[in-house]
C-alpha positions in Angstrom: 13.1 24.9 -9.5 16.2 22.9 -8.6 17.4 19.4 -8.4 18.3 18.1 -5.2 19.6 14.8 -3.0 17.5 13.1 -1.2 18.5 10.7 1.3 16.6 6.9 1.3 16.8 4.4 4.3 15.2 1.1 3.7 14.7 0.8 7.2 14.0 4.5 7.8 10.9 5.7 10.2 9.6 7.5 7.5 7.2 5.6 4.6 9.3 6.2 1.9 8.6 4.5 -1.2 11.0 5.9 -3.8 9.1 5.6 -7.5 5.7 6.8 -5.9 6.6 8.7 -2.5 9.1 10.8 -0.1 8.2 10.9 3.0 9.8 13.8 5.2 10.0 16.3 8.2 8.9 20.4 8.3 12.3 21.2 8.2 12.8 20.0 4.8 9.9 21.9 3.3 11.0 24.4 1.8 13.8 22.8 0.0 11.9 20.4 -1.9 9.2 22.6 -2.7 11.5 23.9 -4.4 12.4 20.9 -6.2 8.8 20.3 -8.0 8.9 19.8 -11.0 12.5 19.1 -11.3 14.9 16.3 -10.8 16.0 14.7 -7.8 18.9 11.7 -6.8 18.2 9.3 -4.0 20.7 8.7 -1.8 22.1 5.3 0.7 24.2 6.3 3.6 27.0 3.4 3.7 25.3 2.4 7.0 22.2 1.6 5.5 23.6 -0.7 2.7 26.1 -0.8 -0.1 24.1 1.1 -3.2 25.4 5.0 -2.7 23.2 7.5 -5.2 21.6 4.7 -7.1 18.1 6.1 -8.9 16.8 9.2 -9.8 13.2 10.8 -10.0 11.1 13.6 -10.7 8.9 15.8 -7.8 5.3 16.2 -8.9 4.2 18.0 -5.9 4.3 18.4 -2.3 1.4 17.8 -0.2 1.0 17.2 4.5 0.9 14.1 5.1 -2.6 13.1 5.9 -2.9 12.4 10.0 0.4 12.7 10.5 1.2 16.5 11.6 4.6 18.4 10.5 5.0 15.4 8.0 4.7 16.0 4.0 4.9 13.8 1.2 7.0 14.6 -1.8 4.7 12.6 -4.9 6.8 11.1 -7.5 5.7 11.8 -11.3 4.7 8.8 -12.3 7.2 7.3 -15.0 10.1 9.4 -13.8 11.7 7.2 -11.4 14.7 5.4 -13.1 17.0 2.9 -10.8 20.9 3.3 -11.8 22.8 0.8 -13.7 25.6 1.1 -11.0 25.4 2.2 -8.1 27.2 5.7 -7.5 29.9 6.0 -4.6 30.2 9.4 -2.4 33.7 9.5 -3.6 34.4 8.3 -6.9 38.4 8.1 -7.6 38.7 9.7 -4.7 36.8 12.9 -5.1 33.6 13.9 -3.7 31.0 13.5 -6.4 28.8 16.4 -4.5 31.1 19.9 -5.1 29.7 20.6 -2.0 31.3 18.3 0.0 34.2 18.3 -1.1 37.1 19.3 0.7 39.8 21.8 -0.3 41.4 19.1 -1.3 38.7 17.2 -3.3 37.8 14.7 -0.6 35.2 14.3 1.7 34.4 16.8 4.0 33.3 15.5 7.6 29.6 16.2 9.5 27.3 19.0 8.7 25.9 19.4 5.3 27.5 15.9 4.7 25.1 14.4 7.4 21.6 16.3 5.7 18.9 14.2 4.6 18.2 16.9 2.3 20.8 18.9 0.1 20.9 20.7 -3.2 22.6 19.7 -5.9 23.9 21.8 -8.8 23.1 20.7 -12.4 26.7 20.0 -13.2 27.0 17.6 -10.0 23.2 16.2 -11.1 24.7 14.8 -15.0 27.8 13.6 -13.7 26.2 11.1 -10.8 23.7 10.3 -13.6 26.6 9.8 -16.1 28.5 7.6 -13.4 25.1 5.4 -12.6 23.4 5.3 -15.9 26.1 5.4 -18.8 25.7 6.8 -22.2 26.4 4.0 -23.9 24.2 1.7 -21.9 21.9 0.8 -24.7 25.3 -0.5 -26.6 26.5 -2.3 -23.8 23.4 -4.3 -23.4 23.2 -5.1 -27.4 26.8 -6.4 -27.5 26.6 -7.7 -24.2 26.8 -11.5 -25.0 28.0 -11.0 -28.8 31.9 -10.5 -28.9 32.4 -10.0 -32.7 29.8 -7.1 -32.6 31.4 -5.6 -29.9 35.0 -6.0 -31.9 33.4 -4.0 -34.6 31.9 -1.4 -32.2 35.0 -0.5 -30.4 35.6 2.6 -32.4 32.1 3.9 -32.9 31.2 7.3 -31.1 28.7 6.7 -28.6 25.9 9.6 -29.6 26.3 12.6 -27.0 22.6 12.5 -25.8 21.8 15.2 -23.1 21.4 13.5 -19.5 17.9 15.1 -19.3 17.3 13.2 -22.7 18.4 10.5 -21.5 16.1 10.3 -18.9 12.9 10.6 -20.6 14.0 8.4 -23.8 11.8 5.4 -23.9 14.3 3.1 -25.1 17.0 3.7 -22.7 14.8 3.2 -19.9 13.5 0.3 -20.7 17.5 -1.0 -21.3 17.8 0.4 -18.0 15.0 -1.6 -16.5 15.3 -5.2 -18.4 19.2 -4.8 -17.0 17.8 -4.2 -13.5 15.3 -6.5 -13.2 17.2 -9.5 -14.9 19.9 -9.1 -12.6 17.6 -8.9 -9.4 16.1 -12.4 -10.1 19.3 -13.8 -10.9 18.1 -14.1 -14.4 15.4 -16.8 -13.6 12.4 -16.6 -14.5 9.7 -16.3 -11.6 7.2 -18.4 -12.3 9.1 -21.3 -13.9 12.0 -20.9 -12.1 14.0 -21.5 -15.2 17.8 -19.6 -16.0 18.1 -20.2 -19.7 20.4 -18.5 -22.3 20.7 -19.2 -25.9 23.9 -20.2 -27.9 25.5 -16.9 -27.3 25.2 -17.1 -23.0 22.5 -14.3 -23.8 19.5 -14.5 -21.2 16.3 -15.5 -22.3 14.5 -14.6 -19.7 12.7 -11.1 -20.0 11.4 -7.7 -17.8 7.7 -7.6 -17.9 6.4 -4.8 -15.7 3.9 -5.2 -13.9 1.9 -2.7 -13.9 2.5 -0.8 -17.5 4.4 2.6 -18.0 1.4 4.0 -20.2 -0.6 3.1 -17.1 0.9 5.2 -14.8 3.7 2.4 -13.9 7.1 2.8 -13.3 10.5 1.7 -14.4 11.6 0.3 -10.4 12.5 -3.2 -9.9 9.4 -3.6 -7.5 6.8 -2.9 -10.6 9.0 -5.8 -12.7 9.0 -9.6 -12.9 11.8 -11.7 -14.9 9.2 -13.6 -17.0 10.3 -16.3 -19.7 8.9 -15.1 -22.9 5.9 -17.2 -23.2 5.1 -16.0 -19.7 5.4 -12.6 -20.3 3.2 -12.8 -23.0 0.7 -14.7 -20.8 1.3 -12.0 -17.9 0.3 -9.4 -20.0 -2.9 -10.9 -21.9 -4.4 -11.6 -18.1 -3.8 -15.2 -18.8 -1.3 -15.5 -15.2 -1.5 -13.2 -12.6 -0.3 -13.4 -8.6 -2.7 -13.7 -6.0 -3.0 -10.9 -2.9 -0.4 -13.1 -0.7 1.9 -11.6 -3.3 3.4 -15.5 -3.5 0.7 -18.0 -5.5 0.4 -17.8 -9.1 -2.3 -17.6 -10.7 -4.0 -18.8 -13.7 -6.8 -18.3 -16.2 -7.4 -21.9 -15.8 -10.6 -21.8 -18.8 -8.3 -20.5 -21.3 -5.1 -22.2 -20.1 -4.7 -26.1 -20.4 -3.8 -28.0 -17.4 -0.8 -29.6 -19.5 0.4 -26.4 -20.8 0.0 -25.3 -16.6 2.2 -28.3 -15.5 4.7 -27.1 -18.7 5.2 -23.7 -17.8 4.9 -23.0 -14.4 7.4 -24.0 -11.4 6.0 -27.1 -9.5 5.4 -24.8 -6.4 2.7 -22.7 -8.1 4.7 -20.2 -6.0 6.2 -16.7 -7.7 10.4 -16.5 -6.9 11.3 -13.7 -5.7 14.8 -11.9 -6.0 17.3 -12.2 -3.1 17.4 -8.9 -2.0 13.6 -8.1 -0.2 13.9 -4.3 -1.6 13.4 -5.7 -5.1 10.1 -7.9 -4.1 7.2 -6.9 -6.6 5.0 -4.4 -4.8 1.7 -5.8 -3.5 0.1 -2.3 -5.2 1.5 -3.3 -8.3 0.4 -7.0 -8.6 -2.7 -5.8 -7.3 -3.1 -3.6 -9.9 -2.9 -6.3 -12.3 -4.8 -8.8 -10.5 -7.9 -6.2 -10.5 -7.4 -4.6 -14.2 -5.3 -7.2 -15.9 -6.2 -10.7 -14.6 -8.7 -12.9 -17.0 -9.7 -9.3 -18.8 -7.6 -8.7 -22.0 -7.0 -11.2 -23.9 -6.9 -10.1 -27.5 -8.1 -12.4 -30.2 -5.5 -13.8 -31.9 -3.9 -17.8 -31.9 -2.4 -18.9 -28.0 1.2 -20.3 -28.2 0.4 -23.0 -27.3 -2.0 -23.9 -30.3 
């Protein structure tokens, strides 16, 4: 096995879709078969957009890519894929992240292995972009985020030295890391009320609800989340809401749901608001998903919030 970079154009030829696929040419066989079962960081050349290394994943396994000849498809293990809290630079402090760039003296070298689509990357060069994009502290960041006094106090306490690989997999963290990434993608507003709203403290209320769970073979990318209020969250996951196949109309369980509590809660559009940024729209998989399985099924028994 070994980890490797793997370069990721939104607008790329190939059908890449980073938390379920990787979509690549012959050449590059035999490198990422090497790769499966182990760790690999996606990659945005500066032409393509601003984010640098900004998530990592896990290789299943390889397969061809049906009807398309000297094509193959790099499956992502489901759960693995993690976005990065910041985005990574090439150069960071002006020093080539990747040792194998690096110039004799520590900056970027020019053309060649720089220019690959596909390159290995030693373990040491895998933790510190992870380190850089997905802190080790980011659980404690989030929690005294928006309370000053509790941060005060937690200046001086040690942050515990998890391993990255740890890290990784550590329920907890990633869903830190997710609620962070999703929030910020919709602006902190919720998408089906359209509301921003944040208590005493400036702390956002709004929530990350994925859409299609972890435990269901979901992942932690923006395009399986929706910033949900909490009482739409909870709806969103007892099948009460759901968003139809034009990925845009909300939908509701109108026999369980009253009309007023409709004309309440949801934005006067009966439209879903998506994030700026098109690459962090919710996947039309993943709302189908919960359309099909989710939508008017599981409601547990129980009393409705709205009494």
């Amino acid at each position: 096995m070994g980890k490797l970079v793997l370069l990721h154009k939104a607008d790329s030829i190939y059908d890449d879709e980073p938390d379920v696929v990787y979509d690549f040419p012959k050449a590059y066989l035999k490198a990422i078969q090497t790769a499966i079962g182990d760790w690999i960081v996606y990659y945005e050349p500066v032409k393509a957009g601003p984010r640098g290394y900004f998530a990592v994943a896990k290789i299943a396994r390889v397969i061809p890519k049906p009807g398309v000849e000297g094509r193959y498809l790099a499956l992502i293990e489901p759960g693995s894929f993690l976005p990065f809290d910041l985005s990574v630079p090439r150069l960071h402090k002006g020093q080539a992240v990747e040792s194998a760039l690096a110039a004799p003296d520590g900056s970027l070298k020019q053309g060649g292995l720089v220019q690959r689509a596909v390159r290995r990357l030693p373990d040491a060069d895998f933790a510190r972009i992870v380190n850089l994009g997905l802190p080790q502290d980011l659980e404690r960041i989030e929690a005294t985020a928006y309370d000053p006094i509790s941060a005060g106090m937690d200046d001086q306490a040690t942050t515990f030295d998890r391993p990255v690989l740890e890290r990784l997999t550590r329920r907890p963290y990633r869903d830190v890391a997710f609620r962070r990434q999703v929030r910020v993608a919709y602006d902190y507003r919720c998408a089906m009320s359209g509301l921003r709203l944040r208590n005493g403290g400036g702390r956002p209320e709004v929530q990350a609800a994925h859409i299609r769970p972890v435990e269901s073979s979901g992942s932690d990318s923006v395009r399986n989340g929706l910033a949900l209020s909490g009482t739409l969250h909870w709806m969103f996951d007892r099948g009460l809401v759901s968003v139809a196949d034009d990925c845009e109309t909300v939908l509701v369980s109108r026999n369980k749901v009253p009309s007023d509590v409709i004309d309440r809660l949801l934005h006067p559009s009966g439209r879903l608001l998506k994030p700026a940024d098109h690459r962090h729209h919710p996947h039309p998989e993943n709302l189908r998903w919960h359309r099909e399985r989710v939508f008017g099924q599981v409601l547990d028994e129980g009393p409705l919030p709205w009494g």
